[in-house]
MARGULO-178284 format. One record per residue (C-alpha): residue number from 1; chain; x, y, z. Coordinates in nm, 3 decimals. Example, Ala and Ser with C-alpha at 12.3 -4.5 7.8 and 13.67 -1.06 7.14 Angstrom:
BEGIN
<lofi seke="1" kolfi="A" xx="1.230" yy="-0.450" zz="0.780"/>
<lofi seke="2" kolfi="A" xx="1.367" yy="-0.106" zz="0.714"/>
This chain:
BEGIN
<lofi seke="1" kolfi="A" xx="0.735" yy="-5.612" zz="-2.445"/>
<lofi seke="2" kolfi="A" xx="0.661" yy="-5.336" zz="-2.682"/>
<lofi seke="3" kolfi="A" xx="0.283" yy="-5.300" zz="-2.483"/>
<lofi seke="4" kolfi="A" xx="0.462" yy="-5.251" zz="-2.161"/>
<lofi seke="5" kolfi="A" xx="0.699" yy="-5.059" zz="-2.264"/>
<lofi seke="6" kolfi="A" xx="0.427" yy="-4.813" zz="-2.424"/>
<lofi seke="7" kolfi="A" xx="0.191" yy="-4.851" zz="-2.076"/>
<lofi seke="8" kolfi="A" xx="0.437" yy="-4.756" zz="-1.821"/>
<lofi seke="9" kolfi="A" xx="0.580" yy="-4.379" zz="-2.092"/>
<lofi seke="10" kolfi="A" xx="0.211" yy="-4.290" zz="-2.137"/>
<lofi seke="11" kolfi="A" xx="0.000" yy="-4.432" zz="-1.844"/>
<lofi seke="12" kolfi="A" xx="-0.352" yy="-4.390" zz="-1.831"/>
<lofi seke="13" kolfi="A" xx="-0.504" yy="-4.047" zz="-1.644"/>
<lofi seke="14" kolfi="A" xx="-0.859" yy="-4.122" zz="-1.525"/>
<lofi seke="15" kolfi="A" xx="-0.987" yy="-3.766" zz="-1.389"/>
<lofi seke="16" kolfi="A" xx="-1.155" yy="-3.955" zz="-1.135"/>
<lofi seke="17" kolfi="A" xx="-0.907" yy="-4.240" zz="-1.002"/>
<lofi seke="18" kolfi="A" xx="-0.775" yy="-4.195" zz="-0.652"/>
<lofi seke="19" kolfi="A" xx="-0.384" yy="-4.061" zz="-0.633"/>
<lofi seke="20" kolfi="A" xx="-0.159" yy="-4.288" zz="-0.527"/>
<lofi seke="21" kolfi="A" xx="-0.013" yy="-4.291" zz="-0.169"/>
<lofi seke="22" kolfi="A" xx="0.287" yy="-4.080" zz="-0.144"/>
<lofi seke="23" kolfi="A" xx="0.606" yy="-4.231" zz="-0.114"/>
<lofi seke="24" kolfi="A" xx="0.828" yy="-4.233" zz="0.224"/>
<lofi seke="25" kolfi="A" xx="1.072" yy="-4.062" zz="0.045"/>
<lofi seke="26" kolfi="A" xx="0.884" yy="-3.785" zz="-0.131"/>
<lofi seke="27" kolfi="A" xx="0.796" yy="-3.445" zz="0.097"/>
<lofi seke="28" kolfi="A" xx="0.453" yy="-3.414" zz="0.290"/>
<lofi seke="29" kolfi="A" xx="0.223" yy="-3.270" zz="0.088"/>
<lofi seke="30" kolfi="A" xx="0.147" yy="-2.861" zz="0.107"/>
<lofi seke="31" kolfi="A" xx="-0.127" yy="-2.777" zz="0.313"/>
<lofi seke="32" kolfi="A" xx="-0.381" yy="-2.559" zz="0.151"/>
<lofi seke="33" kolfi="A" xx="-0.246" yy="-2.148" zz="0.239"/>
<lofi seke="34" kolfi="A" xx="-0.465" yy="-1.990" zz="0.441"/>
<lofi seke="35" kolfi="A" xx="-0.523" yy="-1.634" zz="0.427"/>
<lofi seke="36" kolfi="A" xx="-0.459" yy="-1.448" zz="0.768"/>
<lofi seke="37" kolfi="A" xx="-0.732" yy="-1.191" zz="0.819"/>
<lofi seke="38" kolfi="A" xx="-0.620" yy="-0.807" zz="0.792"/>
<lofi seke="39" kolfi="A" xx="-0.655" yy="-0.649" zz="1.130"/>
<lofi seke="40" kolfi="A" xx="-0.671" yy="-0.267" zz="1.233"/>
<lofi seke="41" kolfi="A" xx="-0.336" yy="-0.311" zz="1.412"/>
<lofi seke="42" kolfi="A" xx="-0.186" yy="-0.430" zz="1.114"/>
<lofi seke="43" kolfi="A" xx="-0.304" yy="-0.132" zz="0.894"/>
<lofi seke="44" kolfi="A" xx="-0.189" yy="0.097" zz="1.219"/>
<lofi seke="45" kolfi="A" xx="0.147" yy="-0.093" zz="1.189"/>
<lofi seke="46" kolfi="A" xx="0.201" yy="-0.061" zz="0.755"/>
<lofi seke="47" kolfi="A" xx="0.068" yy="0.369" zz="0.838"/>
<lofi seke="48" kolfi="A" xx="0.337" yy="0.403" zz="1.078"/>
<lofi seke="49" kolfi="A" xx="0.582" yy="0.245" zz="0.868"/>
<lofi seke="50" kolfi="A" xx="0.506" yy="0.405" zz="0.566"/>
<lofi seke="51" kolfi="A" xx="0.526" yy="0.759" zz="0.775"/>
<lofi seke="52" kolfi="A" xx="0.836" yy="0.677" zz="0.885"/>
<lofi seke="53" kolfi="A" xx="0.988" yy="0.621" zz="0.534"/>
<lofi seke="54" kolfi="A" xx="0.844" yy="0.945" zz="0.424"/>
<lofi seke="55" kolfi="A" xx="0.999" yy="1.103" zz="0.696"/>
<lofi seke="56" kolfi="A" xx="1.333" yy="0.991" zz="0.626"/>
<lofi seke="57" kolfi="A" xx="1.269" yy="1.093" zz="0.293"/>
<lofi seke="58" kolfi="A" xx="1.156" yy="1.416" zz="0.374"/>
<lofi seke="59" kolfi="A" xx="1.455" yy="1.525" zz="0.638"/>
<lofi seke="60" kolfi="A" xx="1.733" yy="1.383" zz="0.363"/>
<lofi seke="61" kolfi="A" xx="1.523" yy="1.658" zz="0.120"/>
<lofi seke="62" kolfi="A" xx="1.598" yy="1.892" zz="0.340"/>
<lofi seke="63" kolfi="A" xx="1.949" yy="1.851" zz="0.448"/>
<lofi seke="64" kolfi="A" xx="2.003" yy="1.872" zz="0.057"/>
<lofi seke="65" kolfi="A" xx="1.804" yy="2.208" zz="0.025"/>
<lofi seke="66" kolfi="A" xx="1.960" yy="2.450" zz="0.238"/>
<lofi seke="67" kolfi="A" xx="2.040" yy="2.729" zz="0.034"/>
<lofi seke="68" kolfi="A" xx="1.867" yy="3.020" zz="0.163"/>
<lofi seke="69" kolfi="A" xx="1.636" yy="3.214" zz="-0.073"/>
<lofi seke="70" kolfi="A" xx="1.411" yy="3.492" zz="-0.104"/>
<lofi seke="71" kolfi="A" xx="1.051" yy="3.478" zz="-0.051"/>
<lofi seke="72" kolfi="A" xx="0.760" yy="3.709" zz="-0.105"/>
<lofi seke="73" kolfi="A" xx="0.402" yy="3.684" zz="0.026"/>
<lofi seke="74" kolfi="A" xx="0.146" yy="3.922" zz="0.066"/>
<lofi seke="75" kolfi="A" xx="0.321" yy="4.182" zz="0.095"/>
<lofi seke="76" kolfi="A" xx="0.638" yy="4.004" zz="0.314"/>
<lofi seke="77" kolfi="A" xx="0.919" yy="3.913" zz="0.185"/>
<lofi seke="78" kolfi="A" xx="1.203" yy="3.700" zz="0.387"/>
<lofi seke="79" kolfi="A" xx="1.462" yy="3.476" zz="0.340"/>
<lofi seke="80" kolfi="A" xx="1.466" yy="3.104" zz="0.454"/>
<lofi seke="81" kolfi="A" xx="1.608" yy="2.794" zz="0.350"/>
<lofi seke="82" kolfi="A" xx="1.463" yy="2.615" zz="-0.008"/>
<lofi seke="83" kolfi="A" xx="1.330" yy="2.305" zz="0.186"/>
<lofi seke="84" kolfi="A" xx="1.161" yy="2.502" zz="0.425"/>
<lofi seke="85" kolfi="A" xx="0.971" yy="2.732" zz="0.150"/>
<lofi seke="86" kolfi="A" xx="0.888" yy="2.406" zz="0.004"/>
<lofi seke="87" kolfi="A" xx="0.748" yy="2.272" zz="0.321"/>
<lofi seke="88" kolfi="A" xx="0.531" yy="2.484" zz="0.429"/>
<lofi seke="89" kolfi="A" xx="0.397" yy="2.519" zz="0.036"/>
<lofi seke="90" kolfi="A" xx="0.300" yy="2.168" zz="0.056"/>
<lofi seke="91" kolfi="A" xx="0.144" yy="2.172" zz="0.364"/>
<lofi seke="92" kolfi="A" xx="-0.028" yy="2.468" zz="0.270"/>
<lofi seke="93" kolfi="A" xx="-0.170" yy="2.311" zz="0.009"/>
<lofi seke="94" kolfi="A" xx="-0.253" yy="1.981" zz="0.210"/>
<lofi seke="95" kolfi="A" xx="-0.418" yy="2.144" zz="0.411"/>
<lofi seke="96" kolfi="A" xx="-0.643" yy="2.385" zz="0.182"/>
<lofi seke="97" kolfi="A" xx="-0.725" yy="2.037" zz="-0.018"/>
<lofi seke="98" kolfi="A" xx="-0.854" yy="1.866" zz="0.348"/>
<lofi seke="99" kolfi="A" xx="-1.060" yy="2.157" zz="0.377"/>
<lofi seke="100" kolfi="A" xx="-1.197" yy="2.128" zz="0.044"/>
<lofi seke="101" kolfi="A" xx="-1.230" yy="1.776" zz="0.097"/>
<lofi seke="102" kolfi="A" xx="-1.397" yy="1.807" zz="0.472"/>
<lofi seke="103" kolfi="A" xx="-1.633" yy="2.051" zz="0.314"/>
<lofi seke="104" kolfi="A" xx="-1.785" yy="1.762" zz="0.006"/>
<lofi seke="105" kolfi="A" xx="-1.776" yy="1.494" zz="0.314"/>
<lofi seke="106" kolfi="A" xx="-2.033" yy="1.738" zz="0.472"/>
<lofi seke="107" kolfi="A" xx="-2.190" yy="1.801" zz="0.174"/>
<lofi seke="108" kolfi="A" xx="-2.298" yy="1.438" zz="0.123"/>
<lofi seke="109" kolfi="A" xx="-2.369" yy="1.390" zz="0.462"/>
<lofi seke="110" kolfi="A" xx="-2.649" yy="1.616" zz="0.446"/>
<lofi seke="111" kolfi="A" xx="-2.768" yy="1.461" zz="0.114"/>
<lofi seke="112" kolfi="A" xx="-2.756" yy="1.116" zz="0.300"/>
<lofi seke="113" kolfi="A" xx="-3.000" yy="1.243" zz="0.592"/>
<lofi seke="114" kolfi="A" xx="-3.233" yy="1.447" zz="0.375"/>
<lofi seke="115" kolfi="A" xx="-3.263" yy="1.109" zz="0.151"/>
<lofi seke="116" kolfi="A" xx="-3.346" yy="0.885" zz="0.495"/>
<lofi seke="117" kolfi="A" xx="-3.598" yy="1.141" zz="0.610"/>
C-alpha cells in the first residue's frame, strides 16, 4: 500500500510519453494565438485616433488659457489670448524642425544616388 500510495503523489514524467486524452469534463484545449497581420488601415485607424485625443487635449488647453496677454515680435506687439501665443509658437517651431528635417531627407537622398552611380 505504501508503493501505491507513493506512485499515484509523485507519478512518473517521461518528456516523451504521449498526454493523456482530456477528460469530458475538462475545457477544450487553447488553440495556438495567432498573430493578425498589421495593415495600413489599421495604422490609418490608431493616427486618427491618436489625433483625435490630442485634439481634445489641445482645445481643453485652450479653453483654460484665455487670459489675454501681450506679445512682441519683430517689431509688433499685440495682444491675444495665452493659448493662442502658445499655438502658433509650437507650430512655428514644428514647422521650422520639418524644414530642417525635409532638408537632411534631401541631403541623403543625394548621397544615396551619387553612391548607386
Amino acid at each position: 500500500m505504501s508503493n501505491d500510495l507513493h506512485q499515484t503523489q509523485n507519478p512518473p514524467t517521461d518528456p516523451h510519453a504521449a498526454a493523456p486524452p482530456p477528460s469530458p469534463d475538462s475545457p477544450p484545449p487553447a488553440l495556438p494565438a495567432t498573430r493578425v497581420p498589421r495593415t495600413r488601415t489599421g495604422a490609418v485607424w490608431f493616427g486618427v485616433c491618436t489625433a483625435a485625443l490630442l485634439l481634445v487635449v489641445l482645445i481643453v488647453f485652450m479653453l483654460q488659457n484665455t487670459r489675454s496677454v501681450e506679445v512682441s515680435f519683430l517689431g509688433m506687439h499685440g495682444h491675444l489670448p495665452l493659448a493662442l501665443g502658445l499655438l502658433v509658437a509650437a507650430v512655428g517651431a514644428a514647422i521650422l524642425t520639418m524644414v530642417v528635417g525635409a532638408a537632411r531627407i534631401t541631403q541623403l537622398r543625394r548621397l544615396s544616388r551619387r553612391q548607386r552611380h
